[in-house]
C-alpha positions as CSV (number, residue, x, y, z in Angstrom):
1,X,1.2,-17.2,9.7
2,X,-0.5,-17.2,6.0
3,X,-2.2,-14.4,4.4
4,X,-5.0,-14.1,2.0
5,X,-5.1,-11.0,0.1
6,X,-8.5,-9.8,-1.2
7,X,-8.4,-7.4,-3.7
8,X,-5.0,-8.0,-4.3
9,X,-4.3,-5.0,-7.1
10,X,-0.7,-5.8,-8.1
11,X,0.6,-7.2,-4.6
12,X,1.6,-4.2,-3.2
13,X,0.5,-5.0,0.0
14,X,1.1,-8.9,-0.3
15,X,5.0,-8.8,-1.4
16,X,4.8,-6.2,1.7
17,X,4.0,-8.8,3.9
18,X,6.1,-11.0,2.7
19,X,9.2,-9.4,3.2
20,X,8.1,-9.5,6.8
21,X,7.4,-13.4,7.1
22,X,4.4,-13.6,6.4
23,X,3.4,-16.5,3.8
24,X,0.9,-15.3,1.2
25,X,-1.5,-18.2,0.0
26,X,-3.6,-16.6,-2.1
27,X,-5.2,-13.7,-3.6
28,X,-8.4,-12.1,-5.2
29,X,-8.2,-9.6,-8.0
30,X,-11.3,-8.5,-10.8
31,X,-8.4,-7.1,-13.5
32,X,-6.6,-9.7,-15.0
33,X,-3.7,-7.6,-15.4
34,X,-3.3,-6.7,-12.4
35,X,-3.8,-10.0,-11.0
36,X,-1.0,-11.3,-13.2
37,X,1.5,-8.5,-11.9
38,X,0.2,-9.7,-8.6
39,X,1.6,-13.1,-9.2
40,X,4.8,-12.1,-11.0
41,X,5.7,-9.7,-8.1
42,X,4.9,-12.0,-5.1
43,X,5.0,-15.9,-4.6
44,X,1.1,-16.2,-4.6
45,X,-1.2,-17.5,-7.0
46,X,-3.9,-14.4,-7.5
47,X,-7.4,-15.5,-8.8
48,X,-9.1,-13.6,-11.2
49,X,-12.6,-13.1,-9.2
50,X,-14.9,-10.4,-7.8
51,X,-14.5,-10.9,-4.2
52,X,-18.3,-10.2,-3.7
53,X,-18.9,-14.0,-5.2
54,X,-16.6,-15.4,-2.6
55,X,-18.0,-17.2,0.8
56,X,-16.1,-18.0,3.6
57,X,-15.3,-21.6,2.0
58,X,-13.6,-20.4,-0.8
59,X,-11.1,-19.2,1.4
60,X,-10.9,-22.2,3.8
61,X,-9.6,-23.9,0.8
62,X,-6.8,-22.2,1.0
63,X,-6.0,-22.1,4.8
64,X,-7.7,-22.4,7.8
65,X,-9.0,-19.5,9.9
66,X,-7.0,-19.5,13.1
67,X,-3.6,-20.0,11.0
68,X,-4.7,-16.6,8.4
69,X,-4.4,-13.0,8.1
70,X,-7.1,-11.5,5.8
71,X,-5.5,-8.6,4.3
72,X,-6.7,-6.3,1.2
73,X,-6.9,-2.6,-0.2
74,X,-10.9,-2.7,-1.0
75,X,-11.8,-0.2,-3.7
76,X,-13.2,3.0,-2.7
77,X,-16.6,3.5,-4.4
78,X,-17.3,6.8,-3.6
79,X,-14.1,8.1,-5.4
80,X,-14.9,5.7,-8.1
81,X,-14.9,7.0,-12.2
82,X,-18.3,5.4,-11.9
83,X,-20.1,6.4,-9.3
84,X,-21.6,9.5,-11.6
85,X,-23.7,10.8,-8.7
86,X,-20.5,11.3,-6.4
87,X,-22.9,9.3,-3.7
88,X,-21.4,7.8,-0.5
89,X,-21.3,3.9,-1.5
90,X,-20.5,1.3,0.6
91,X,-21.9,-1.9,-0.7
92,X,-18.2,-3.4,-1.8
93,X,-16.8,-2.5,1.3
94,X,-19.8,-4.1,3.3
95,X,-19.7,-7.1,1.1
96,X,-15.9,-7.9,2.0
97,X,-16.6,-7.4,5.8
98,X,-19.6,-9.8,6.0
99,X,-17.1,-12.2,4.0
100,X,-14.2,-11.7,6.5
101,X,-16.7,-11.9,9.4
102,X,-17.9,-15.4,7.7
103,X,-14.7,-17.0,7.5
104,X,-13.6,-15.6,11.0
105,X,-9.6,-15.4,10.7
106,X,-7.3,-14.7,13.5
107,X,-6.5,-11.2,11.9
108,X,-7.0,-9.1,9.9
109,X,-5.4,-5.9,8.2
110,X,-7.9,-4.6,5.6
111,X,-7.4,-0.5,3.4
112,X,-9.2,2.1,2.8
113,X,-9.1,5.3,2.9
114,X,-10.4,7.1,5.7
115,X,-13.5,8.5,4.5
116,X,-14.8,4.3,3.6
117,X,-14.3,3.3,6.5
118,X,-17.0,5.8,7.7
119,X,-19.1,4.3,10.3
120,X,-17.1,1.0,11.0
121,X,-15.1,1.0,14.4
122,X,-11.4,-0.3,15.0
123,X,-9.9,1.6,11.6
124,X,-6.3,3.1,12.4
125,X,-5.0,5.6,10.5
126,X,-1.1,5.4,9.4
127,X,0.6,8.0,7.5
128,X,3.0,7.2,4.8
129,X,6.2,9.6,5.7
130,X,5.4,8.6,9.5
131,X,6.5,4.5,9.2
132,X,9.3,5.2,6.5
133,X,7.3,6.0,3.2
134,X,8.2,9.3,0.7
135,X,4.6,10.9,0.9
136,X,1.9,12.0,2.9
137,X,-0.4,9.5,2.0
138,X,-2.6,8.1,4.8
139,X,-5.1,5.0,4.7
140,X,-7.1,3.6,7.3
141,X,-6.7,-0.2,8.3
142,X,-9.0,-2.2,10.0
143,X,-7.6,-4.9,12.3
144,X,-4.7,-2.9,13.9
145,X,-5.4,-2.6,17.3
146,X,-2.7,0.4,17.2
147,X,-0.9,2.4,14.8
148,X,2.8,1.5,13.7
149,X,5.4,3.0,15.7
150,X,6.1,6.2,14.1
151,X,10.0,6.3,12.8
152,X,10.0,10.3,11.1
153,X,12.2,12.4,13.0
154,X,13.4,9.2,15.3
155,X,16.0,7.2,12.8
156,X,17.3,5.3,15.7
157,X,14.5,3.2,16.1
158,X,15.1,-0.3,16.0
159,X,12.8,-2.9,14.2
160,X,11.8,-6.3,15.4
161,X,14.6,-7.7,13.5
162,X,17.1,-5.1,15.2
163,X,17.8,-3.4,11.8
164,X,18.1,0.1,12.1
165,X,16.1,2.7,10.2
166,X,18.3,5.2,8.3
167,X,17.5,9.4,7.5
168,X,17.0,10.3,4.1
169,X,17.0,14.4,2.9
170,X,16.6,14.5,7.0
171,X,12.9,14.1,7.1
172,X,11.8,10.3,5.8
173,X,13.7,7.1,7.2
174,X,14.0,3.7,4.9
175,X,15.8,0.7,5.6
176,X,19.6,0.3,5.0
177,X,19.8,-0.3,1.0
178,X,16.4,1.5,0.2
179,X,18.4,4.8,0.1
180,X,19.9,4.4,-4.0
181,X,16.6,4.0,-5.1
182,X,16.2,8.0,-4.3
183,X,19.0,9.3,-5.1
184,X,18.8,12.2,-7.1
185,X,15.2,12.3,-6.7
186,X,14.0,14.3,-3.9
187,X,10.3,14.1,-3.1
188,X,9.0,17.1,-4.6
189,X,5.8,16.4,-6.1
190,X,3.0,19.4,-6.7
191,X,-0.6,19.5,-7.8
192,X,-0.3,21.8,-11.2
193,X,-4.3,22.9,-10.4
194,X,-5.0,23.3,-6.6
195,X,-2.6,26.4,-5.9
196,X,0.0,24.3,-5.1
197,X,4.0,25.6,-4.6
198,X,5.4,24.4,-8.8
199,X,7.4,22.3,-6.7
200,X,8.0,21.5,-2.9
201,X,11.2,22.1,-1.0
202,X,13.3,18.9,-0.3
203,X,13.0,18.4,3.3
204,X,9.1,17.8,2.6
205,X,7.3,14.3,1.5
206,X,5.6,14.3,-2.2
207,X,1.6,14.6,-1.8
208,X,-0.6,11.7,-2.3
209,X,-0.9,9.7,-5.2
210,X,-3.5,8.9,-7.1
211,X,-4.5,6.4,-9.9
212,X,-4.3,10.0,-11.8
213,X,-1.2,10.9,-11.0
214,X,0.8,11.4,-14.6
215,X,0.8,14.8,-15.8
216,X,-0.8,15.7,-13.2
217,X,2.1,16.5,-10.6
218,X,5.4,18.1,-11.3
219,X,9.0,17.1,-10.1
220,X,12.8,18.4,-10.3
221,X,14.2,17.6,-13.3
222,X,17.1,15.0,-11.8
223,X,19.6,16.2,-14.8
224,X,18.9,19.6,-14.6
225,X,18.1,20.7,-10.6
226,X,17.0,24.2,-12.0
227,X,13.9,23.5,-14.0
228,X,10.8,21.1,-13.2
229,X,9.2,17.7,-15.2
230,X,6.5,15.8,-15.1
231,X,6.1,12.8,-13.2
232,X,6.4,9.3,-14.6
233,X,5.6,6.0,-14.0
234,X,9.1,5.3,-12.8
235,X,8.5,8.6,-10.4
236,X,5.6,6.9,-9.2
237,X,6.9,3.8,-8.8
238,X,9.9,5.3,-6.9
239,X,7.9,7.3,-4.7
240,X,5.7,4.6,-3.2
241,X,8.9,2.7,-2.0
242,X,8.9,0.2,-5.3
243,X,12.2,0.0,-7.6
244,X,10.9,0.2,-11.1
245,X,13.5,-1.9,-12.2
246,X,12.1,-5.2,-10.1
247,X,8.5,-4.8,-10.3
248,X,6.1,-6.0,-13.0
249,X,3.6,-3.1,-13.8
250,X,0.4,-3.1,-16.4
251,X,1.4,-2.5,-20.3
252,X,0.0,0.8,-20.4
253,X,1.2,3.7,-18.7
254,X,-2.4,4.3,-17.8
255,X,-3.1,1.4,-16.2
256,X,0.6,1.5,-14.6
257,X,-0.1,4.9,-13.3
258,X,-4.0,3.5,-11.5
259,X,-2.1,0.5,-10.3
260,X,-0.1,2.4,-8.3
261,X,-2.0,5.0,-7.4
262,X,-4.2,2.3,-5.7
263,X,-2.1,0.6,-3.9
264,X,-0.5,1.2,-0.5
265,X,3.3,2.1,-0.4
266,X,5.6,-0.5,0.5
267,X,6.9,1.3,3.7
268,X,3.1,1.5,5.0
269,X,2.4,-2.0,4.0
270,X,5.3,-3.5,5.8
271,X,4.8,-1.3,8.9
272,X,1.0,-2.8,9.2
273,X,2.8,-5.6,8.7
274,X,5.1,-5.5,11.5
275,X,1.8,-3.8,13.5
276,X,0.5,-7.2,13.5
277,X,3.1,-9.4,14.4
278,X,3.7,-7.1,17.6
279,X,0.0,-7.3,18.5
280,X,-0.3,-11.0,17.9
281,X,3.1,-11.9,19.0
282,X,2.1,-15.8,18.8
283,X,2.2,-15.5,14.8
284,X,4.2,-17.9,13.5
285,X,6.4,-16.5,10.3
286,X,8.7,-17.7,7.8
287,X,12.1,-16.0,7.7
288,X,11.6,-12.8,6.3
């Protein structure tokens, strides 16, 4: 089954579903850096565009509605740096819809936090640390008709592919040859400024990230497990399921740190992922 990926941010969400056999076409992103992360850490092509000057035959050109997946974290406007007035906007958000309804594909899996997706029906909710992830962090997707099988506190849980999920610090699960990329670093993530513990105890997933994350939470110092350090990029990176090491990221550690903070983890991308393909069990994927 293909996959366009509207607002694509760095292909998060996109190298998500491919790793579950799904066959990204295309995507949509309105920063160029990000869109050329996007297409150095996935096998799509990712135009530079705002998807509000998209129609439904843009996409067509691509792939045909009844063989695609429309997928995409839409922005958030009403947490947005400029929305000044704070006001509950939903134009973006509207604007994608009508596109998706336009072009009609046989799913769809579309993000946002909870609070956008006020006053549209058929949003689940899926929880980070509840599908495999290392925090709390919970989006709302439109399209899934239910939520991803939960897999905390039930490692034995077999996935479509029969792979096993494995415990990590006895409270997250990840699949087999995710674990090295925590070692050493528990998930112990604070706010410094909303009476927060410094640091969290390590059978607990870290908070939520944000594009605002750096220097902004605090972690165990992995040399020294007596004293506490800011989180950093790599942290971040770490902590939504990503291996530093084989992703591409933006120059600055600024616009590294917003990248990520706006994009799903990889564990909750690839559990919507799976989501679909139990709900539409005719999807035809590559091998994943």
């Amino acid at each position: 089954m293909n996959v366009l990926d509207l607002c694509g941010g760095i292909g998060v969400l996109g190298r998500a579903f491919e790793l579950e056999g799904f066959d990204v076409m295309a995507a949509w992103e309105l920063d160029d850096k990000r869109a050329s992360c996007y297409e150095q850490n996935t096998d799509a092509t990712c135009n530079v565009a705002d998807v509000t000057d998209l129609d439904a035959a843009d996409l067509a050109a691509y792939s045909p509605p009844n063989q695609t997946v429309v997928i995409g974290g839409i922005p958030c406007q009403t947490y947005s740096q400029a929305n000044n007035n704070a006001e509950h906007d939903t134009s973006l958000r509207d604007a994608v819809l009508d596109l998706v309804d336009a072009y009609d594909p046989a799913a769809t899996a579309l993000e946002n936090v909870m609070l956008g997706w006020q006053g549209i029906d058929n949003v689940t909710k899926v929880r980070d640390c509840d599908v495999g992830g290392y925090t709390i962090r919970e989006r709302g997707f439109k399209g899934l008709h239910n939520p991803p099988p939960r897999t905390h506190g039930d490692p034995g849980q077999a996935r479509l592919d029969g792979q096993r999920l494995e415990p990590i610090n006895g409270w997250a699960e990840a699949l087999p040859g995710d674990e090295n990329l925590m070692a050493d670093f528990q998930q112990q993530a604070a706010y410094r400024d909303r009476n927060r513990l410094p640091v969290l105890p390590g059978h607990e997933p870290g908070y939520t990230l944000t594009s605002k994350s750096v220097n902004g939470f605090l972690l165990w110092d992995e040399a020294n497990r007596s004293s506490i350090r800011w989180l950093d990029t790599d942290d971040m990176a770490r902590l939504h399921g990503m291996d530093p090491d084989k992703w591409t990221f933006p120059e600055t550690k600024t616009a590294t740190a917003a990248a990520i903070g706006d994009s799903v983890p990889l564990a909750m991308g690839r559990a919507v992922a799976r989501q679909l393909r139990r709900q539409i069990p005719t999807l035809e994927l590559t091998d994943g």
